[in-house]
C-alpha positions as CSV (number, residue, x, y, z in Angstrom):
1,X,0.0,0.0,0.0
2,X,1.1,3.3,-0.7
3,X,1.5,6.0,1.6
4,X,-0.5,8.7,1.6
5,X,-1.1,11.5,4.6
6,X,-5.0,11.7,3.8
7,X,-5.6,8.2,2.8
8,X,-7.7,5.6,4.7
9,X,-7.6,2.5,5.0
10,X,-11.2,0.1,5.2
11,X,-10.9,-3.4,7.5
12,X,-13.6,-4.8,4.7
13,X,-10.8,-3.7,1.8
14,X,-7.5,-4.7,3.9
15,X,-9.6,-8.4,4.9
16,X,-11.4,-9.4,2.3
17,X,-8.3,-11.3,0.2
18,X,-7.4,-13.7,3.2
19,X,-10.3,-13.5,5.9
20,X,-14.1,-14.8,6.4
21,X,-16.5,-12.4,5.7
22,X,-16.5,-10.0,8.9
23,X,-19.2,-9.2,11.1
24,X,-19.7,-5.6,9.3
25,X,-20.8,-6.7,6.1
26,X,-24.5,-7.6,8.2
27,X,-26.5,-4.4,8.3
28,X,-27.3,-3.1,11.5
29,X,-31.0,-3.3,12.5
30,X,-32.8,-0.1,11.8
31,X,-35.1,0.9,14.3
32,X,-38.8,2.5,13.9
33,X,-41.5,4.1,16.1
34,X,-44.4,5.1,15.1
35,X,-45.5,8.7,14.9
36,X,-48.6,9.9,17.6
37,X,-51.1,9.5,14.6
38,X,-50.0,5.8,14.1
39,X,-53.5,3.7,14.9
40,X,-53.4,-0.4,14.7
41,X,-55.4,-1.7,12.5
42,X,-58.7,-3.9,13.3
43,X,-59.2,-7.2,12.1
44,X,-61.3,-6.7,8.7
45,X,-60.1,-3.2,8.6
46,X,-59.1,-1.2,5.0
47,X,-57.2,1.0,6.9
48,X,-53.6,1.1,5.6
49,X,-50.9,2.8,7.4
50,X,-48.2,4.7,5.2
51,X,-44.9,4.4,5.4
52,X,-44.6,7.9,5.5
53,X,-46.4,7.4,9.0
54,X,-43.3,6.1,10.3
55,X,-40.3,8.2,11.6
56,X,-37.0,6.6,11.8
57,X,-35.8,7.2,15.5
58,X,-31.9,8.2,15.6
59,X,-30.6,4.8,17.2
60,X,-28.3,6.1,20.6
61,X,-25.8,2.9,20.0
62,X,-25.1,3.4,16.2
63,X,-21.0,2.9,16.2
64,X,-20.7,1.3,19.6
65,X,-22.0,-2.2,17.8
66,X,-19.2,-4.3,16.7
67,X,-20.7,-4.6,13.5
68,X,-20.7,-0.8,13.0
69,X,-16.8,-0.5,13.7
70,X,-16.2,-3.5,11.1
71,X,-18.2,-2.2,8.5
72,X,-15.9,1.7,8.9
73,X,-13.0,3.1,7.9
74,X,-9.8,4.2,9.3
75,X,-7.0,5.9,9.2
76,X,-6.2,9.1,7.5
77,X,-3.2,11.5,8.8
78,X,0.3,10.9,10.2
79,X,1.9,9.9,13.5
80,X,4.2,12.1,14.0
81,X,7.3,12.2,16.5
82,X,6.5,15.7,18.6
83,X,9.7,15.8,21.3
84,X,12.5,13.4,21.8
85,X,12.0,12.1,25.5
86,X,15.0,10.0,26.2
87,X,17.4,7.8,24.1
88,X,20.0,5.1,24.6
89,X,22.0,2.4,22.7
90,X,19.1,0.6,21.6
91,X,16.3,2.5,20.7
92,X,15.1,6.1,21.4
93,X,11.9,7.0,22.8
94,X,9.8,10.4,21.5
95,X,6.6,11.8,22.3
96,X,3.7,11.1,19.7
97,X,0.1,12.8,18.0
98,X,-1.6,11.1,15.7
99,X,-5.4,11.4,14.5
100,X,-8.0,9.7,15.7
101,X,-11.5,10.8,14.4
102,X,-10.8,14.2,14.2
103,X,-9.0,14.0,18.0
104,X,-5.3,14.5,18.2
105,X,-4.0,11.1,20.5
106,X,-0.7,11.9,22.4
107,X,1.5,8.5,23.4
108,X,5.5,7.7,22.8
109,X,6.9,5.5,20.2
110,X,10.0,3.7,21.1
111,X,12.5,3.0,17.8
112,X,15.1,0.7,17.8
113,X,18.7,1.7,16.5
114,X,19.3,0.1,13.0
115,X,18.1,0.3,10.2
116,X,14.9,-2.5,10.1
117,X,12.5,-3.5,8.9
118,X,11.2,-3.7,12.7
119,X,7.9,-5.5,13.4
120,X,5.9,-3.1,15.4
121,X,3.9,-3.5,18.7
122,X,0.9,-1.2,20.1
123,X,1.5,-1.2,23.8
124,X,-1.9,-0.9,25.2
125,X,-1.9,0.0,28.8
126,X,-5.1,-0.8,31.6
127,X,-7.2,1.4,33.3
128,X,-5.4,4.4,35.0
129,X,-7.2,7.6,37.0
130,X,-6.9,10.5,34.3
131,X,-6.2,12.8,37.2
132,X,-2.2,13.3,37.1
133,X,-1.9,10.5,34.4
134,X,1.9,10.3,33.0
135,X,2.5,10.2,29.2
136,X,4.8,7.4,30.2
137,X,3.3,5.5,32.5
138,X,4.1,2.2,34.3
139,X,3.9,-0.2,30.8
140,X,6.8,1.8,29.5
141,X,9.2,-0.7,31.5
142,X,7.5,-3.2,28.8
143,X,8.0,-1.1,25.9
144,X,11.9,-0.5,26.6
145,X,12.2,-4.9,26.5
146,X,10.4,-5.3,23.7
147,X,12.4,-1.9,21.9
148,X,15.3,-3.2,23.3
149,X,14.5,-6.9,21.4
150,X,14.4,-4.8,18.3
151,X,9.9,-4.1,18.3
152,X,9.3,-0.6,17.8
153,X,7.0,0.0,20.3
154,X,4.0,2.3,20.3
155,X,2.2,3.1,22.9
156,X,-0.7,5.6,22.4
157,X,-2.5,7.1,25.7
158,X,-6.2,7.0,24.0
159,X,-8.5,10.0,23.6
160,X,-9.1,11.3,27.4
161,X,-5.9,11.1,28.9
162,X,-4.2,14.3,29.0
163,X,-2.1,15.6,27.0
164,X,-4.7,13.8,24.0
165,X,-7.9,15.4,23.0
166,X,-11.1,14.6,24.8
167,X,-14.1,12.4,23.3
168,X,-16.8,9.8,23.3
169,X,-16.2,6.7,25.0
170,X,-18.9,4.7,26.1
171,X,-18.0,1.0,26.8
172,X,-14.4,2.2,26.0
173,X,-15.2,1.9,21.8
174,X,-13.5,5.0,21.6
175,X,-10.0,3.8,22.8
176,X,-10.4,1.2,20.9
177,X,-11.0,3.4,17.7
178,X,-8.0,4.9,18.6
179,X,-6.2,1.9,18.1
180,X,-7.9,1.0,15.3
181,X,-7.3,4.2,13.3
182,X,-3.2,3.8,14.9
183,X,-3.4,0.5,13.0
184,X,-4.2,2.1,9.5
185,X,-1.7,4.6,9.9
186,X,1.1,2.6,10.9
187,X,0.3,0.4,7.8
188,X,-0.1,3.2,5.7
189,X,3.0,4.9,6.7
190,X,5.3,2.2,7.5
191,X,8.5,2.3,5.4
192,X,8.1,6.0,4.5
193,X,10.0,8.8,5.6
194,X,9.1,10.2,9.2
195,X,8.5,8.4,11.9
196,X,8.0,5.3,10.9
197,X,10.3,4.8,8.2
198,X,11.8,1.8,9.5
199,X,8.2,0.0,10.7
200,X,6.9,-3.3,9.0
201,X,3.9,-2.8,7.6
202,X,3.4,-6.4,7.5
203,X,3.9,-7.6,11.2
204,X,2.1,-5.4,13.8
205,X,1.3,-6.7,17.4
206,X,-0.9,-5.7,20.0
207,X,-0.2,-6.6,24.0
208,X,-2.4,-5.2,26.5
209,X,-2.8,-5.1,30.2
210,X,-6.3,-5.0,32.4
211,X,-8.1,-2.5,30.2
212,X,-5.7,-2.9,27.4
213,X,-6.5,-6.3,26.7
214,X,-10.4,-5.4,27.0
215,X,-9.5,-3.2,24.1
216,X,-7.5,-5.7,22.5
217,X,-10.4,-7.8,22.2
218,X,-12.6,-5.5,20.3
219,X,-9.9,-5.3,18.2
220,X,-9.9,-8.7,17.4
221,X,-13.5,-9.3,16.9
222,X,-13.7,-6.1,14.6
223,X,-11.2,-8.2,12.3
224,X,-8.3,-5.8,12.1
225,X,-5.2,-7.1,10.0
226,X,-2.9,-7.7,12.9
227,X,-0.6,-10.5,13.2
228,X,-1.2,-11.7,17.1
229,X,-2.7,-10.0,20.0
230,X,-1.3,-10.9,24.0
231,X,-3.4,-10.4,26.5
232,X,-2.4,-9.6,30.1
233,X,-4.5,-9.9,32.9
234,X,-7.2,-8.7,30.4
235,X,-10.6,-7.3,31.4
236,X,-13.8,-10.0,29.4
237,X,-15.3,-9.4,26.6
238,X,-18.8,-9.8,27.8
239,X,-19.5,-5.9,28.7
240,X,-21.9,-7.0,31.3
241,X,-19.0,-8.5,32.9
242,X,-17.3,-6.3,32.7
243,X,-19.7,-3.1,34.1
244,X,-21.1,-5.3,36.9
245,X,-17.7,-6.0,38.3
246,X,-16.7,-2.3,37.8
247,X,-20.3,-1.0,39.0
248,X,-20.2,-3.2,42.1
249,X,-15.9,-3.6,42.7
250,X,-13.9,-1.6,41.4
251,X,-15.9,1.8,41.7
252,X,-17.6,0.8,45.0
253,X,-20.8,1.8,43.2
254,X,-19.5,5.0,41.3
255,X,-19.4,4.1,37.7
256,X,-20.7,1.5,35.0
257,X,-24.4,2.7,35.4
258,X,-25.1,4.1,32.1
259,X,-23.6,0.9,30.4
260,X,-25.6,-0.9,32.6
261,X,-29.2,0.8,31.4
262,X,-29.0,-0.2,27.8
263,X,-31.3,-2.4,26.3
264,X,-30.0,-6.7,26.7
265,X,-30.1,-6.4,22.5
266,X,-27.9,-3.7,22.0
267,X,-25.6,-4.7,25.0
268,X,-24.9,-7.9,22.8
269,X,-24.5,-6.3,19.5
270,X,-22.1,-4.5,21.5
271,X,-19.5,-7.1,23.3
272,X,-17.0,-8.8,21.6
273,X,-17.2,-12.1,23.3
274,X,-20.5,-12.7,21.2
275,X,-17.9,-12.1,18.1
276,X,-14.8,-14.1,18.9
277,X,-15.9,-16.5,15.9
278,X,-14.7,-13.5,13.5
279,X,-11.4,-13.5,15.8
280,X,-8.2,-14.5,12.8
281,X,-5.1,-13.9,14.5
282,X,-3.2,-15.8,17.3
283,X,-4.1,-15.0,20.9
284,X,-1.8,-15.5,23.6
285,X,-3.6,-15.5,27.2
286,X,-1.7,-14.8,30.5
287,X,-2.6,-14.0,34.3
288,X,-1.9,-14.7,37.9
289,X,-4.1,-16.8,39.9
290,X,-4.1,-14.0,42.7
291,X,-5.1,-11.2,40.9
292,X,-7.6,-9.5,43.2
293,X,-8.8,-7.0,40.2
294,X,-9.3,-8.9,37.7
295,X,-10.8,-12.4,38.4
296,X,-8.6,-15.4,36.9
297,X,-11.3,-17.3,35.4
298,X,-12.6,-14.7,32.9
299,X,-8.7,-15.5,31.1
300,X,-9.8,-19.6,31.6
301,X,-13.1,-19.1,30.4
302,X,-11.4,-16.7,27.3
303,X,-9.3,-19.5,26.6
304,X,-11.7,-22.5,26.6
305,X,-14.2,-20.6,24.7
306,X,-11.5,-19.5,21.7
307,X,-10.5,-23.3,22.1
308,X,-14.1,-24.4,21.3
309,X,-13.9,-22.3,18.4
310,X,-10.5,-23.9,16.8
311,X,-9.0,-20.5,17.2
312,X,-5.1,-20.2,17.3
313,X,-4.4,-19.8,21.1
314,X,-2.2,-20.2,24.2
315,X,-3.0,-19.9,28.0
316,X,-0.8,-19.2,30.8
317,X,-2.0,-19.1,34.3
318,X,0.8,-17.6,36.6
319,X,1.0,-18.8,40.4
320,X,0.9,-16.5,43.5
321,X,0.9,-13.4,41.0
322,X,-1.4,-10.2,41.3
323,X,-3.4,-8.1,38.6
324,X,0.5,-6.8,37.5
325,X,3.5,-9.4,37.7
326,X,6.6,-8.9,39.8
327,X,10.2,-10.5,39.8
328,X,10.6,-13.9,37.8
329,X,7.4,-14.6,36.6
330,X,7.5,-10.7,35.0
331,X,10.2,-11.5,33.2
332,X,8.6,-14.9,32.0
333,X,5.7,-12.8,30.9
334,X,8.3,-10.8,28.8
335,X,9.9,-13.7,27.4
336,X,7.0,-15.5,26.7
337,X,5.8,-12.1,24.7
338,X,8.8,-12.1,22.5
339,X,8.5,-15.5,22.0
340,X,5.2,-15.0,20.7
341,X,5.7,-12.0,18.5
342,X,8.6,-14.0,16.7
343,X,6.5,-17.1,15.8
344,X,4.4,-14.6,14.3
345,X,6.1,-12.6,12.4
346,X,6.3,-12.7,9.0
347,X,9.7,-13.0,7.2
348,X,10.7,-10.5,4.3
């Protein structure tokens, strides 16, 4: 693919040589009311009701449905490197903007010295209060192994966190539009001058922790062209799940009310565990058996379920570690994450 600064680039288009139809390509429901005039017919009746008697209601969940954000395009723009933040003998790490639906998404990109092609990773990190949030914040000690193993690494902070633009984000579709549109523009820019001049356009990863891997998931079951997805202590993919536990845990009763209130219908449209058949690339599945955030069996239950489905998968379950990993089994996690992105990667 060319580059182009203005270009973007359609899952439907980039799929539809090597994948199964995706779940876009079904029309989302429309939905009706009828107008105050409306009046139901009797039995034997000749009235007939026009369809100019019925209003098309604006539906509040259009592009939150996983089926709406296969069936879109992406991309457009340039990720550009704003401020070098630090460098050293293998890779240096700047300060990023790139677009995201008319937002400007702030993040770091960490570039290996050489001269690549380097397969690229989007570093996606969990949940973390906006208040005070750091541009670099506590993933980056993964980015500098993977950089440092020759990945550039980019890690974007998502619309809402400061210094990025502010915008939608019910259920969290919005970060993961962010990543979706940082998807078309590293393929679309990959190999040309800037940025990412020495990124493969051909071998991009995503690895994300808590929330990360939440987003991950949509990711995968909107069918974007990525070559493997890790998932880390990873939030489900059944947003009821996932809203109950942060409704009645995590917030203590603050937040995941309005996710709560939507109609059952629309609430399945919108998780992607009901769309893990349309799932194409590997998954690999890791997380401690005392994590007290996020509980351990939504990973076993993720992994049986993309089992069941024949889906290319591995499953990790780590002893006597918490919701983040400490000491050797951290640096199993890392190892087991390169090893993963290698199998994966597709040779020149």
């Amino acid at each position: 693919m060319s580059r182009t600064r203005t270009a973007f680039v359609s899952l439907a288009f980039l799929l539809a040589a090597c994948s199964p139809p995706a779940v876009g390509d079904l029309p989302a429901p429309e939905i009706y009311s009828a107008t105050s005039t409306h009046v139901q017919p009797q039995p034997g009746s000749s009235t007939v009701i026009s369809p100019a008697t019925l209003a098309a209601t604006p539906d509040p969940y259009t592009g939150l449905r996983v089926a709406d954000l296969a069936n879109r395009e992406y991309g457009g723009g340039e990720l550009l490197a704003l401020q070098e933040l630090n460098t050293n003998s293998a890779f240096t790490r700047y300060l990023i903007s790139y677009p995201s639906d008319g937002l400007a998404v702030n993040g770091f990109i960490d570039i290996p010295a050489g001269p690549g092609p380097f397969p690229v990773v989007l570093l996606l990190h969990g949940y973390v209060e906006r208040k005070g949030y750091q541009v670099e914040a506590y993933t980056a000690r993964y980015a500098a192994e993977f950089a440092s193993a020759s990945y550039i690494v980019v890690h974007p902070n998502y619309r809402n966190y400061a210094p990025s633009d502010f915008g939608p984000n019910l259920f969290r579709v919005g970060y993961a539009i962010d990543v979706l549109n940082l998807i078309a523009i590293v393929k679309a820019q990959a190999g040309a001058p800037g940025s990412l001049e020495t990124a493969s356009a051909e071998n991009i990863f995503l690895w994300g922790h808590s929330m990360g891997g939440g987003i991950a998931q949509r990711v995968l079951a909107v069918g974007a062209p990525i070559n493997g997805a890790l998932l880390y202590s990873s939030m489900s993919g059944d947003e009821r799940q996932n809203f109950e536990h942060i409704r009645d845990v995590l917030s203590e009763g603050e937040r995941g009310f309005e996710e709560l209130a939507i109609p059952e219908e629309a609430l399945l449209d919108i998780s992607p565990a009901y769309f893990y058949s349309q799932i194409a690339a590997p998954v690999s599945i890791h997380h401690g058996d005392l994590d007290d955030i996020v509980p351990v069996q939504w990973s076993l239950d993720l992994c049986g379920q993309l089992s069941d489905l024949g889906k290319q998968v591995e499953c990790f379950t780590y002893h006597n570690m918490p919701h983040t990993f400490y000491g050797d089994n951290d640096q199993l996690l890392i190892q087991r994450s390169l090893d993963f992105f290698a199998r994966n990667t597709r040779l020149p």
